[in-house]
PATOR-599044 format. One line per 8 residues: number of its first residue (from 1); their letters; for each residue x, y, z of N, C-alpha, C, O. Coordinates in nm, 2 decimals, decimal comma. Layout:
NUM	a	X Y Z X Y Z X Y Z X Y Z; ...
//
This chain:
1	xxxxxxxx	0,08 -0,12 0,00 0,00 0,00 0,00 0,09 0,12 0,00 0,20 0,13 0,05; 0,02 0,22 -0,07 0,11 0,32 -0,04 0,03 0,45 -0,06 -0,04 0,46 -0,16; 0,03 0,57 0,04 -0,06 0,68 0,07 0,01 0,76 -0,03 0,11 0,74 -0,09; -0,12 0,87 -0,02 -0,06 0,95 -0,11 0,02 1,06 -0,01 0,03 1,06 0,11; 0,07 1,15 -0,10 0,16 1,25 -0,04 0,12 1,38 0,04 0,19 1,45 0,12; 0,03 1,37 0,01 -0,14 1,46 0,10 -0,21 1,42 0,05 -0,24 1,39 -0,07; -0,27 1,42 0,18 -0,46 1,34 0,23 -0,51 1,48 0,31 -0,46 1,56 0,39; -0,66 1,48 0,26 -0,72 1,59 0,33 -0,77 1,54 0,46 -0,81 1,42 0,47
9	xxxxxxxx	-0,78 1,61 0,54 -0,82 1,58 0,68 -0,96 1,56 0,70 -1,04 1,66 0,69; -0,99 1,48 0,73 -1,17 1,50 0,74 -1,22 1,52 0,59 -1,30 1,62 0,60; -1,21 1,50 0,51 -1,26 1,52 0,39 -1,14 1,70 0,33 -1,03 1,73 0,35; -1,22 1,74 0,28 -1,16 1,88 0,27 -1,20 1,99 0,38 -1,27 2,09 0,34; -1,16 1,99 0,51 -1,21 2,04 0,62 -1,22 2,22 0,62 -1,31 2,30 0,67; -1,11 2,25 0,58 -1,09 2,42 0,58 -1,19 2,45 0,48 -1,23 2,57 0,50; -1,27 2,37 0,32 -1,37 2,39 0,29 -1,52 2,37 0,27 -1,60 2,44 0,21; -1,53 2,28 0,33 -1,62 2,22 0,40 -1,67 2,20 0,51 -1,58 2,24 0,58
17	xxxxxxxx	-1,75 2,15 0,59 -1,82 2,11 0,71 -1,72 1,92 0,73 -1,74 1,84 0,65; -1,66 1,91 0,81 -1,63 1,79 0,85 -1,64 1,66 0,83 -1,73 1,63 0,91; -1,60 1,56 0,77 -1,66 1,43 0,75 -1,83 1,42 0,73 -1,92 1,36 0,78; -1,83 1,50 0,63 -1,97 1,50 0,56 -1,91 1,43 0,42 -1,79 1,39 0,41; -2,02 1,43 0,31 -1,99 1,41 0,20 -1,98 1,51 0,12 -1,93 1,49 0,01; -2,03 1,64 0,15 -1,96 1,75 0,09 -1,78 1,78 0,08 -1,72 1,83 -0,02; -1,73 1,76 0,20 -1,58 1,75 0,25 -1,58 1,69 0,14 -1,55 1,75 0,04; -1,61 1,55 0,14 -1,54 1,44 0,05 -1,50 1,48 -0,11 -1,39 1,48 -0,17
25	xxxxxxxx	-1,64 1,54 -0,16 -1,62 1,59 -0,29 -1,58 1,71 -0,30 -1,56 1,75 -0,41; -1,54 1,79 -0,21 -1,47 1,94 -0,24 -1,33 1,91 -0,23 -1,26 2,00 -0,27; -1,28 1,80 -0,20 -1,15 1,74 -0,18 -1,15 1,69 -0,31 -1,07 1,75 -0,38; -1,22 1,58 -0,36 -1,22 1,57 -0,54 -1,22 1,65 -0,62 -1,16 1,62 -0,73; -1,28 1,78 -0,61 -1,30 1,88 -0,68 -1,16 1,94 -0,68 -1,11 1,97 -0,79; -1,12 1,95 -0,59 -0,94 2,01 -0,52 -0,85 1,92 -0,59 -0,73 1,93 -0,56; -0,88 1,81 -0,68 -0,80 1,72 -0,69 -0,71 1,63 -0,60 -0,60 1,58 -0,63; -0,77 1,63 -0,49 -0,76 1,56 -0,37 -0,77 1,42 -0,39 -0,89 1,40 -0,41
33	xxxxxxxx	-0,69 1,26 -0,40 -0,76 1,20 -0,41 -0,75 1,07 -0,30 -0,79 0,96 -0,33; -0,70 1,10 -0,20 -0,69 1,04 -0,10 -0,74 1,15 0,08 -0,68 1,25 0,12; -0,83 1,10 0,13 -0,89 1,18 0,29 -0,86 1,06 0,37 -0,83 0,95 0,34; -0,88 1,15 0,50 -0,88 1,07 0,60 -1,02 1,13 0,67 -1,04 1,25 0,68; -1,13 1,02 0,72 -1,21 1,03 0,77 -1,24 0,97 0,89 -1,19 0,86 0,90; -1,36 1,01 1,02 -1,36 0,93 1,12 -1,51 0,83 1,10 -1,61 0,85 1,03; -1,46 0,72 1,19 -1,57 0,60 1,18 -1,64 0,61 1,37 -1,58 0,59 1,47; -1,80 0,63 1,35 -1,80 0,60 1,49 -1,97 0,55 1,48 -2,04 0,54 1,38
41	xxxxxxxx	-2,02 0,51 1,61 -2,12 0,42 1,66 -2,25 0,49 1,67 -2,23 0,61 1,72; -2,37 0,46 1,64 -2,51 0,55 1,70 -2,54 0,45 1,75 -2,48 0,34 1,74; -2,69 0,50 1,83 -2,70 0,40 1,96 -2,78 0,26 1,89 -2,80 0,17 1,96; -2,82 0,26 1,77 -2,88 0,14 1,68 -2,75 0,10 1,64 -2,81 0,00 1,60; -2,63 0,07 1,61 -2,53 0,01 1,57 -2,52 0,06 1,42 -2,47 -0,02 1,33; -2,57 0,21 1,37 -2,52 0,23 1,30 -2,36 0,32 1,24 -2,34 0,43 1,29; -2,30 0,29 1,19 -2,18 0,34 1,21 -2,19 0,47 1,09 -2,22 0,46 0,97; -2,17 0,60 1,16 -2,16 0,71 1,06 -2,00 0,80 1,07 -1,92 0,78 1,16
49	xxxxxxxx	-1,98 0,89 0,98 -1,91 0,98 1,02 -1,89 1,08 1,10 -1,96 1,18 1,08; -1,81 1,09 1,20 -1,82 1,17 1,34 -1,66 1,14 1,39 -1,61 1,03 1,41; -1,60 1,28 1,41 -1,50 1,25 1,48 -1,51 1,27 1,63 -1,43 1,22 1,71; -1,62 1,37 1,67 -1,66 1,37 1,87 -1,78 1,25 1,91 -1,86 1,22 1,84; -1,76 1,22 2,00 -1,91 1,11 2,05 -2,01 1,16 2,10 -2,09 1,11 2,19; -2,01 1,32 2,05 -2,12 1,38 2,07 -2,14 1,51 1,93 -2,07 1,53 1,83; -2,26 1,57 1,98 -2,31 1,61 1,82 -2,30 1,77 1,81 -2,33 1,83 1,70; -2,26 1,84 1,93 -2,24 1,99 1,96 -2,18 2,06 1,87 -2,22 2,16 1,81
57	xxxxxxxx	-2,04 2,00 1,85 -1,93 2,07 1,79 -1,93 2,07 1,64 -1,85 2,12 1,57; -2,03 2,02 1,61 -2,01 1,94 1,47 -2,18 1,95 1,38 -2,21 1,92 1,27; -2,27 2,02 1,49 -2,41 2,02 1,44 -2,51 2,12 1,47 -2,48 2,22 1,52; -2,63 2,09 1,43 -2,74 2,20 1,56 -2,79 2,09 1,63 -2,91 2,10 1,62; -2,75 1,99 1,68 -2,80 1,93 1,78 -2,73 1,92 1,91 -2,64 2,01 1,92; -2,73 1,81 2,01 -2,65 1,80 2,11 -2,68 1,64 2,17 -2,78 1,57 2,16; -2,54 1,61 2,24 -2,63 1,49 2,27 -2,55 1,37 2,25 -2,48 1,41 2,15; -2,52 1,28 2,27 -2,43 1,17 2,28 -2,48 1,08 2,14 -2,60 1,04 2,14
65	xxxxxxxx	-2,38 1,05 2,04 -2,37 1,00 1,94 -2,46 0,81 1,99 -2,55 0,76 1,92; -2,44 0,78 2,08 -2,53 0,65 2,13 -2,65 0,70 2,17 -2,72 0,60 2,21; -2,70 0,78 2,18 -2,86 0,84 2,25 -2,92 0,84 2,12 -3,04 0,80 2,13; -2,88 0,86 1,98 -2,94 0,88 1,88 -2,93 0,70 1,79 -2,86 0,61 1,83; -3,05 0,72 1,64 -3,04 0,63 1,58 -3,04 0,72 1,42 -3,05 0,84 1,40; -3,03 0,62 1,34 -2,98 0,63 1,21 -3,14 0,69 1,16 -3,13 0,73 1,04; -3,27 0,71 1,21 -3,38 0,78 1,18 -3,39 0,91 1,21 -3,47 0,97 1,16; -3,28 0,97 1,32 -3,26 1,12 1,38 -3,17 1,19 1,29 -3,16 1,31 1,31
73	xxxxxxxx	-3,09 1,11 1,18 -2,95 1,17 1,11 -3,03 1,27 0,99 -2,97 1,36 0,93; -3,16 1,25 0,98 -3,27 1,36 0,89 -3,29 1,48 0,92 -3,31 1,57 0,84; -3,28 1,47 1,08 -3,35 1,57 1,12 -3,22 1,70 1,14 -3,23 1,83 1,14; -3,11 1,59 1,16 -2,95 1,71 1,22 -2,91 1,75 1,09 -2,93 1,71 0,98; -2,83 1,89 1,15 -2,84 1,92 1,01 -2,65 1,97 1,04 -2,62 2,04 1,14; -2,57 1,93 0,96 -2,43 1,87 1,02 -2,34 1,98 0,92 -2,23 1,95 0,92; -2,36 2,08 0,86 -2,36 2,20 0,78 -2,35 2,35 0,79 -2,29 2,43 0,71; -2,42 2,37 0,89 -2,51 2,51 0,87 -2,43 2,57 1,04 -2,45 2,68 1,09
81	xxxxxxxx	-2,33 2,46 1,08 -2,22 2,55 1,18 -2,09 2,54 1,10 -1,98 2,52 1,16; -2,09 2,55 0,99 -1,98 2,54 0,87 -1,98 2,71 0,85 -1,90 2,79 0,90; -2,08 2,74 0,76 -2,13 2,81 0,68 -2,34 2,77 0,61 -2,40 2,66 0,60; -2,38 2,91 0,59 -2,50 2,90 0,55 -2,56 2,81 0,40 -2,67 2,77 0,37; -2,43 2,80 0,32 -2,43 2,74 0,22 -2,43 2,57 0,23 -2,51 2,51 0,16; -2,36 2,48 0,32 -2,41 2,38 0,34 -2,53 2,36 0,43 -2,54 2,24 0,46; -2,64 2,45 0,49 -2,72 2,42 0,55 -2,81 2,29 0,47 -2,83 2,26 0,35; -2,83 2,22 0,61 -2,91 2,08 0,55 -2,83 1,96 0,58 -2,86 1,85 0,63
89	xxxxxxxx	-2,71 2,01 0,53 -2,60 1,89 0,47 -2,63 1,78 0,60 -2,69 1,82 0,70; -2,59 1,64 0,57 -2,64 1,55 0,68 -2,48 1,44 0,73 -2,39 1,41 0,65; -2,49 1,42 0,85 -2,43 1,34 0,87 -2,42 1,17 0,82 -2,52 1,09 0,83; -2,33 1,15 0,78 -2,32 1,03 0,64 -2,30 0,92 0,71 -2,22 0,90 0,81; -2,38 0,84 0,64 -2,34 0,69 0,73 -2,17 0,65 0,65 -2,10 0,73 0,58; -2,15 0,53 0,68 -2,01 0,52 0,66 -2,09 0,42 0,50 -2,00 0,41 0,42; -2,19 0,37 0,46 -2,19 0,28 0,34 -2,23 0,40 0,27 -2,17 0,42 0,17; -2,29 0,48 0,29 -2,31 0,60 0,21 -2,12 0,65 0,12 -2,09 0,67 0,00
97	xxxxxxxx	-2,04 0,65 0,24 -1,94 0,74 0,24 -1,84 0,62 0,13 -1,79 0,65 0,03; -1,84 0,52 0,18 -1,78 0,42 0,09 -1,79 0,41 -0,06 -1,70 0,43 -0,15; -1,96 0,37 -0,07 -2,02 0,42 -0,16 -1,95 0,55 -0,32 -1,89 0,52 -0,42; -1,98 0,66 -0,25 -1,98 0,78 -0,28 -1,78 0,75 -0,33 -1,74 0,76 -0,44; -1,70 0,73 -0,22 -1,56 0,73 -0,26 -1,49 0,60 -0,38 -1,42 0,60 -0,48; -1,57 0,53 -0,31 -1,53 0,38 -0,46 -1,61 0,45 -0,61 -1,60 0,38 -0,71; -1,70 0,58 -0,62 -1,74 0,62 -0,75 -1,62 0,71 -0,76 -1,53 0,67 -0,84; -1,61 0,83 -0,69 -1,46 0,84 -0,67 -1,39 0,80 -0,74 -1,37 0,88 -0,84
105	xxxxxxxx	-1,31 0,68 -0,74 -1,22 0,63 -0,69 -1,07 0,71 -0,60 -0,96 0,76 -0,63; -1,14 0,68 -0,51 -1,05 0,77 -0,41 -0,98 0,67 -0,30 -1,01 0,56 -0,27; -0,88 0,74 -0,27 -0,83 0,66 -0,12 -0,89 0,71 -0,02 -0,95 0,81 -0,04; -0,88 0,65 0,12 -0,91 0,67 0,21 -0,86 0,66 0,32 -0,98 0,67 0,34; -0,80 0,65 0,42 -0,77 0,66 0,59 -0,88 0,67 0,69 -0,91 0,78 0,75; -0,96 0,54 0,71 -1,02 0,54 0,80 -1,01 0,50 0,91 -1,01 0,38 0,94; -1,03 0,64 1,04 -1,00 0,66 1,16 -1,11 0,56 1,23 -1,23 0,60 1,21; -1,10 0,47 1,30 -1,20 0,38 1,36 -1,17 0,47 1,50 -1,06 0,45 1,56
113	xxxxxxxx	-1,28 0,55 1,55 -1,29 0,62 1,69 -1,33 0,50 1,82 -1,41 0,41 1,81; -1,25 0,51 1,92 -1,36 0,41 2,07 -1,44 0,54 2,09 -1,43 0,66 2,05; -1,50 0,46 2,15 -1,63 0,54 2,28 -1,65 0,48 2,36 -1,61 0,37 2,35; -1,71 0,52 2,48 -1,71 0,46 2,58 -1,83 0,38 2,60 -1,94 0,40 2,57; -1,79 0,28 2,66 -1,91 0,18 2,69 -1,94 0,10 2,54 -2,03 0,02 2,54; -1,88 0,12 2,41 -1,82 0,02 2,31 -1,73 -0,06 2,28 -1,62 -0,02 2,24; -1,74 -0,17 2,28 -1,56 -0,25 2,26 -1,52 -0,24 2,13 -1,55 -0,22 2,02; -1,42 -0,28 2,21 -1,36 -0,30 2,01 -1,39 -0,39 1,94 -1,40 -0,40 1,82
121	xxxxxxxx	-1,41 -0,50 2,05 -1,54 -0,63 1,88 -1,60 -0,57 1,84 -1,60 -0,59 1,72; -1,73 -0,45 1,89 -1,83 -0,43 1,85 -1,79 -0,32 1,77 -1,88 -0,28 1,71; -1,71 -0,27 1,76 -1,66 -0,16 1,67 -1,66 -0,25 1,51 -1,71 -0,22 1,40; -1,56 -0,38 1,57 -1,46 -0,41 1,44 -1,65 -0,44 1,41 -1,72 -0,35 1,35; -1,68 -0,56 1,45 -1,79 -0,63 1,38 -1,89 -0,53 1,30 -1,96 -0,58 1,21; -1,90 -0,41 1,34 -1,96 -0,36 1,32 -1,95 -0,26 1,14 -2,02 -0,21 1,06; -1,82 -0,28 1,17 -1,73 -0,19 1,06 -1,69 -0,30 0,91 -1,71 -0,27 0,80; -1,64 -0,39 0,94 -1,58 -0,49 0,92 -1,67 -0,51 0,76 -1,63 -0,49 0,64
129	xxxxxxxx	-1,79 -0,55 0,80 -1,85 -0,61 0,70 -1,90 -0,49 0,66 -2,02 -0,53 0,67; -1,91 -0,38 0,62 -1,88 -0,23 0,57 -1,86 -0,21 0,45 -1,91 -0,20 0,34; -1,71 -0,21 0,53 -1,60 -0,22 0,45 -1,58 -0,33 0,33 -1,55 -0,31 0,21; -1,61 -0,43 0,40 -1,61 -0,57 0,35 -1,69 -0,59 0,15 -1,65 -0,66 0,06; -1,80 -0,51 0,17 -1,93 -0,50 0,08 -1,93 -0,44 0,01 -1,96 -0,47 -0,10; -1,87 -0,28 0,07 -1,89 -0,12 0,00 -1,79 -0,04 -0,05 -1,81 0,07 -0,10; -1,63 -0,14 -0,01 -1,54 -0,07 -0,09 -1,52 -0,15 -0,24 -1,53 -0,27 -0,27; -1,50 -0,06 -0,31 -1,46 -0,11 -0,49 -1,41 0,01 -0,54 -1,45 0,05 -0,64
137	xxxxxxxx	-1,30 0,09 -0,46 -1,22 0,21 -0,52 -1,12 0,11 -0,54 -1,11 0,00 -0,50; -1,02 0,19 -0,65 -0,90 0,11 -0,69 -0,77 0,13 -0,60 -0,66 0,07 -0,60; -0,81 0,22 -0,52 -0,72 0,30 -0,44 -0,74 0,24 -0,31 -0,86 0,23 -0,28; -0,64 0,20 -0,21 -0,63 0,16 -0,08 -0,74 0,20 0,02 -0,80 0,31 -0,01; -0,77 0,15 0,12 -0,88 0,15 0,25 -0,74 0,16 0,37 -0,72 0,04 0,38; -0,67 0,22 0,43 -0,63 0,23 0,56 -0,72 0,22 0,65 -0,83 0,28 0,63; -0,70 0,14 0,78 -0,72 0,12 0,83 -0,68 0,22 0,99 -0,61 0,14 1,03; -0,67 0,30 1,06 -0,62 0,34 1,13 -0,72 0,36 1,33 -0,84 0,38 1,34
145	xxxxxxxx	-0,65 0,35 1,42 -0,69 0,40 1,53 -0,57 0,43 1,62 -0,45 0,39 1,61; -0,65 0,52 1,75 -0,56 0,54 1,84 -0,55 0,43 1,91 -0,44 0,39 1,95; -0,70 0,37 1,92 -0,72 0,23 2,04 -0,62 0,13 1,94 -0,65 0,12 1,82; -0,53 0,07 1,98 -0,42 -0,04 1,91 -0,55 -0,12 1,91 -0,60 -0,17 1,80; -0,61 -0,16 2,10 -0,69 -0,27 2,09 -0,80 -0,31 1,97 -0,83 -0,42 1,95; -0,87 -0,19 1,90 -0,94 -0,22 1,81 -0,88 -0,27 1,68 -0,94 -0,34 1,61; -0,74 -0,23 1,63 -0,63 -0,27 1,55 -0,65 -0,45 1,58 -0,70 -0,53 1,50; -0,62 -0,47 1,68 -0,56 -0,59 1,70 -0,72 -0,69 1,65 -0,71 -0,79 1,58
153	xxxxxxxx	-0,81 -0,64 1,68 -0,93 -0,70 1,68 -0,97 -0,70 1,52 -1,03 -0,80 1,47; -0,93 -0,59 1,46 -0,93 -0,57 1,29 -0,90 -0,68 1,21 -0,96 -0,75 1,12; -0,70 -0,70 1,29 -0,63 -0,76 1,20 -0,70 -0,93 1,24 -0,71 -1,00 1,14; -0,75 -0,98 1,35 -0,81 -1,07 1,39 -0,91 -1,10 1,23 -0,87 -1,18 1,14; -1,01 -1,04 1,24 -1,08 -1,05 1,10 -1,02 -1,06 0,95 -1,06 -1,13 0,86; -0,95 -1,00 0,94 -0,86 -1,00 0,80 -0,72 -0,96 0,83 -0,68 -0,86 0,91; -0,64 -1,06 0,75 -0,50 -1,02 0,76 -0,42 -0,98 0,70 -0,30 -0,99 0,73; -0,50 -0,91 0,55 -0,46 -0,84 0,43 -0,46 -0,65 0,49 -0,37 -0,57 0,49
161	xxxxxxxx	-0,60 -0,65 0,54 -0,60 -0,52 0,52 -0,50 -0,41 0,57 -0,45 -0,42 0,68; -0,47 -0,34 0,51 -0,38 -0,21 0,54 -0,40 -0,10 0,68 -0,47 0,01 0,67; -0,32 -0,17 0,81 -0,30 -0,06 0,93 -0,26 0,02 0,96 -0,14 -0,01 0,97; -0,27 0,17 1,00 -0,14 0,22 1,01 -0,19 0,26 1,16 -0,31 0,27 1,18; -0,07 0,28 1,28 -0,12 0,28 1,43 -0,13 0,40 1,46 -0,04 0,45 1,39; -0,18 0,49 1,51 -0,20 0,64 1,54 -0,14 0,67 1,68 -0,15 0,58 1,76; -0,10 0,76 1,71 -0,01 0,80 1,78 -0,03 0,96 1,84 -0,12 1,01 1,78; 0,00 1,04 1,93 0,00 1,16 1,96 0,14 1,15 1,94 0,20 1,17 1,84
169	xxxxxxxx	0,19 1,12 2,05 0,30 1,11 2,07 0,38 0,99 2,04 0,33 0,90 2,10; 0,48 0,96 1,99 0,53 0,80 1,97 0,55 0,73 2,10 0,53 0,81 2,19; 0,59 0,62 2,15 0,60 0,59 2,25 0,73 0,49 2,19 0,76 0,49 2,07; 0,79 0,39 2,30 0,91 0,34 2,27 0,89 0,19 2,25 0,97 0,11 2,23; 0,69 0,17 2,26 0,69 0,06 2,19 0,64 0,02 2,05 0,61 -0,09 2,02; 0,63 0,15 1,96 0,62 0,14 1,86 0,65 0,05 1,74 0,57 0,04 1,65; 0,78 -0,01 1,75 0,79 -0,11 1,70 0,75 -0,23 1,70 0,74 -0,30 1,60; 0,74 -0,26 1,81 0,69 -0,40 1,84 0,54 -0,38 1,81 0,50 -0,49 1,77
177	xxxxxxxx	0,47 -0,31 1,81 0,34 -0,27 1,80 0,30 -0,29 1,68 0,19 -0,31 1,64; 0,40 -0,28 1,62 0,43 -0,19 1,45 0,40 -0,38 1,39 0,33 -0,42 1,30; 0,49 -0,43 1,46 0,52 -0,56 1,41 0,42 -0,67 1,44 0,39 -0,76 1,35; 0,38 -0,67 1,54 0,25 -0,77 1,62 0,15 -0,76 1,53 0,12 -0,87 1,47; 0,09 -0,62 1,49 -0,03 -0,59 1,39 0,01 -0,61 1,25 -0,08 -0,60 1,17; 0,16 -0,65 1,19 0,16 -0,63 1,08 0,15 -0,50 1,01 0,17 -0,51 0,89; 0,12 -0,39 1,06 0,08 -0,26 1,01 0,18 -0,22 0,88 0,28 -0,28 0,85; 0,14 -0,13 0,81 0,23 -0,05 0,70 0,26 0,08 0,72 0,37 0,14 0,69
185	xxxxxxxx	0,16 0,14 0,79 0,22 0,27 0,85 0,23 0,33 1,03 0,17 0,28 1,13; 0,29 0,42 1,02 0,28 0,49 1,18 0,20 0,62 1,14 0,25 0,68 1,05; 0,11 0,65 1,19 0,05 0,81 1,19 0,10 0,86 1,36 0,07 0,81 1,46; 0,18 0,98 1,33 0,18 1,10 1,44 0,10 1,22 1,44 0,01 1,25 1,35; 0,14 1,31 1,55 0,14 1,46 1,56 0,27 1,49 1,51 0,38 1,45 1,55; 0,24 1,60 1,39 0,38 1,60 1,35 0,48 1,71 1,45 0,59 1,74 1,42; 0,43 1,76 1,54 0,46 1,84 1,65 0,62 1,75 1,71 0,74 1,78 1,71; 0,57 1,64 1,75 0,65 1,54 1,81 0,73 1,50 1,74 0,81 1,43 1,79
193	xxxxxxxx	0,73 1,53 1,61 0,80 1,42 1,48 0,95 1,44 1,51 0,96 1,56 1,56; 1,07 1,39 1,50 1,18 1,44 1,56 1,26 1,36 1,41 1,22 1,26 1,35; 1,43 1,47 1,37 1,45 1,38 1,23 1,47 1,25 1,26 1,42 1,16 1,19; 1,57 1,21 1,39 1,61 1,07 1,44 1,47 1,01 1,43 1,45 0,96 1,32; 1,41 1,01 1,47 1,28 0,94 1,49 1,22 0,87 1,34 1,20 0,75 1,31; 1,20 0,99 1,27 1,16 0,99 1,12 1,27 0,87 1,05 1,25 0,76 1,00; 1,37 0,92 1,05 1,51 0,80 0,99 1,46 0,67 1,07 1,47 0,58 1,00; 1,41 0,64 1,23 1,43 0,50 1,28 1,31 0,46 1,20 1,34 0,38 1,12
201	xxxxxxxx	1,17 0,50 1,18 1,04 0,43 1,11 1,05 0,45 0,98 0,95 0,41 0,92; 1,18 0,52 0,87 1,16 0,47 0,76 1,30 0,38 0,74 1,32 0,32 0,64; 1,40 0,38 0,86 1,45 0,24 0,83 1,40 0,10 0,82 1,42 0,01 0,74; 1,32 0,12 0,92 1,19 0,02 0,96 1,15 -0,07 0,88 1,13 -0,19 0,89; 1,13 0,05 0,77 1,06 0,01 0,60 0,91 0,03 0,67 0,83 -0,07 0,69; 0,88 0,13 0,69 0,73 0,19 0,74 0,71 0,31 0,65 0,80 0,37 0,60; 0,58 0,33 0,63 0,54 0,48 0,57 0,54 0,55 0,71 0,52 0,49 0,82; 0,56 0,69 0,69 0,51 0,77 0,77 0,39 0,88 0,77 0,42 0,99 0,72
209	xxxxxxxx	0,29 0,88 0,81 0,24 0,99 0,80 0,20 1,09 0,92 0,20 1,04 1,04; 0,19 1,19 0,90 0,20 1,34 0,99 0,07 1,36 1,00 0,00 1,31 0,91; 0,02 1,43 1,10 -0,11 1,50 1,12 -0,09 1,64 1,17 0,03 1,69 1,16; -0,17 1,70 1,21 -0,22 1,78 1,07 -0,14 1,91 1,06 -0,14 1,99 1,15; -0,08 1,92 0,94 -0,01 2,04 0,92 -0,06 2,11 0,80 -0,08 2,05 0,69; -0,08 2,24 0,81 -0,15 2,35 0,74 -0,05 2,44 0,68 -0,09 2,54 0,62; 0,09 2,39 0,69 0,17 2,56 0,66 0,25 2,49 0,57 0,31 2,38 0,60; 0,25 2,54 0,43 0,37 2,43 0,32 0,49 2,50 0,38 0,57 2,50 0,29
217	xxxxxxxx	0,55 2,56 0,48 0,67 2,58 0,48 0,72 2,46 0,59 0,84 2,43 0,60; 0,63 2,41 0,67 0,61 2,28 0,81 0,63 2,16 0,71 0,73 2,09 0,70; 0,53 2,16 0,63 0,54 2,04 0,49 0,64 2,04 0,42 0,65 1,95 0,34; 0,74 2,12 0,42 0,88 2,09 0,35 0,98 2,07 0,41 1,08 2,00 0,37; 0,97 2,10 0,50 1,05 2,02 0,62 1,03 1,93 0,65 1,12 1,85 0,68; 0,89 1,88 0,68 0,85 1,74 0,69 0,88 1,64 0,60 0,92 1,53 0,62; 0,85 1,69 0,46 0,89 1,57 0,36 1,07 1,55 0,36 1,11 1,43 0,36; 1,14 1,65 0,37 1,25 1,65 0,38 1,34 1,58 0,50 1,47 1,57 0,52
225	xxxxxxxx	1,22 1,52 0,57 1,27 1,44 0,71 1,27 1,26 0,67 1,33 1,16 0,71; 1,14 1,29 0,56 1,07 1,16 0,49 0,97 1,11 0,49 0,95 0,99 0,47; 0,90 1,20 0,51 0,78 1,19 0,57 0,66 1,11 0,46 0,69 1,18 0,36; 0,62 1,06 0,44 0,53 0,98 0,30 0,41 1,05 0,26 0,38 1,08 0,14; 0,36 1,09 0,35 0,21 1,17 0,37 0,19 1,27 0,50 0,24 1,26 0,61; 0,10 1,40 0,42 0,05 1,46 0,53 -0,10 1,53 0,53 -0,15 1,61 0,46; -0,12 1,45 0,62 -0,29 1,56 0,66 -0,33 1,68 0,69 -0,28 1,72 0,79; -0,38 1,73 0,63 -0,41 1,85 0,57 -0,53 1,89 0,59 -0,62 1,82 0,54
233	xxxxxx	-0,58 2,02 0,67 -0,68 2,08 0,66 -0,70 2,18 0,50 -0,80 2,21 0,43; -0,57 2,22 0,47 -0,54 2,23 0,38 -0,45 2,22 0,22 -0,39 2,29 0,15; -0,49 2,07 0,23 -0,44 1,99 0,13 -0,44 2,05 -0,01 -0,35 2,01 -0,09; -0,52 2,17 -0,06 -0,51 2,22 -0,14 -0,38 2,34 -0,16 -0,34 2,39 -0,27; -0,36 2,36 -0,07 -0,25 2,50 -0,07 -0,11 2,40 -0,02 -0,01 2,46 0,01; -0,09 2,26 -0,02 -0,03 2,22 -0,04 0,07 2,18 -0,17 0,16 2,10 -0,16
//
């Protein structure tokens, strides 16, 4: 597998409203052809796009992403704390979003979120056959989370698919981690990214990717470290 060199964050986020399907296609439109988007739970076991486990930040509603079901996603309107121009726009289920990207053919980086009081079976299981049905882009599915434990639970189900482990900060057992799961990439905060560090995970024979940096003068230094990919609120001014 191999990412592209910038991925928009959340779809195209600095132009759009968030892991909507508008993000998605203003990022194609940008000639964008790889995002990174989040995967998370409603209280019916539908899985939509949402990167908080709540609906404040991101909606006109409020309210814990499990209090709701996949019949309330009509009513929220996931847009219109963007700008007035997406008002309406709706929070996307994840077969919608799959869907929509394999017409695309786009890559993707999908962030599998925990929540509380969900495991990670019920994450994977939930996700799993999704994916499983709804991807037919020609372009890679990443797999990614913070929780390793839902990784681990992933690779349990299939042992093809493409990991990469997510990180704030690296920690010193990244390798072994790296190696247990089989993974292809490490995702950081590129804040932390250090050059030694960057040289040990592409000795490795790992991709690297960065989060999220907005300034191409941050992005030339970063690629210049070796960086493979970087997330981008502004992937286009990249």
């Amino acid at each position: 597998m191999k990412a592209s060199r910038i991925i928009g964050h959340r779809g195209l986020a600095s132009l759009a409203p968030e892991n909507t399907l508008a993000s998605i296609k203003a990022a194609n439109l940008h000639n964008i052809d790889w995002v990174e988007v989040d995967a998370s739970i409603l209280g019916d076991d539908t899985v939509v796009l949402c990167h908080d486990d709540t609906l404040e930040r991101c909606s006109n509603n409020q309210g814990s992403l499990l209090n709701i079901t996949a019949d309330c996603l009509q009513k929220i309107d996931a847009g219109i704390w963007f700008s007035e121009a997406f008002r309406g726009e709706k929070i996307p289920t994840l077969i919608e979003t799959l869907q929509l990207m394999s017409h695309l053919n786009m890559g993707v980086n999908l962030e599998l979120k925990p929540q509380e009081n969900v495991s990670p079976q019920k994450i994977v299981s939930l996700t799993y056959p999704i994916i499983n049905a709804h991807w037919s882009s020609t372009k890679p599915l990443l797999i990614s989370s913070f929780d390793h434990d839902i990784l681990r639970d992933y690779r349990q189900c299939d042992s093809e698919q493409p990991i990469g482990l997510l990180y704030e900060k690296i920690d010193c057992s990244w390798h072994s981690t790296m190696q247990e799961l089989n993974a292809v990439s490490l995702h950081c905060n590129w804040k932390y990214l250090t050059p030694l560090l960057a040289q040990s995970i592409k000795s490795a024979g790992y991709q690297l990717i960065i989060y999220t940096c907005n300034d191409s003068n941050t992005a030339k230094k970063l690629w210049a470290m070796g960086v493979d990919g970087i997330i981008s609120d502004t992937p286009h001014l990249l």
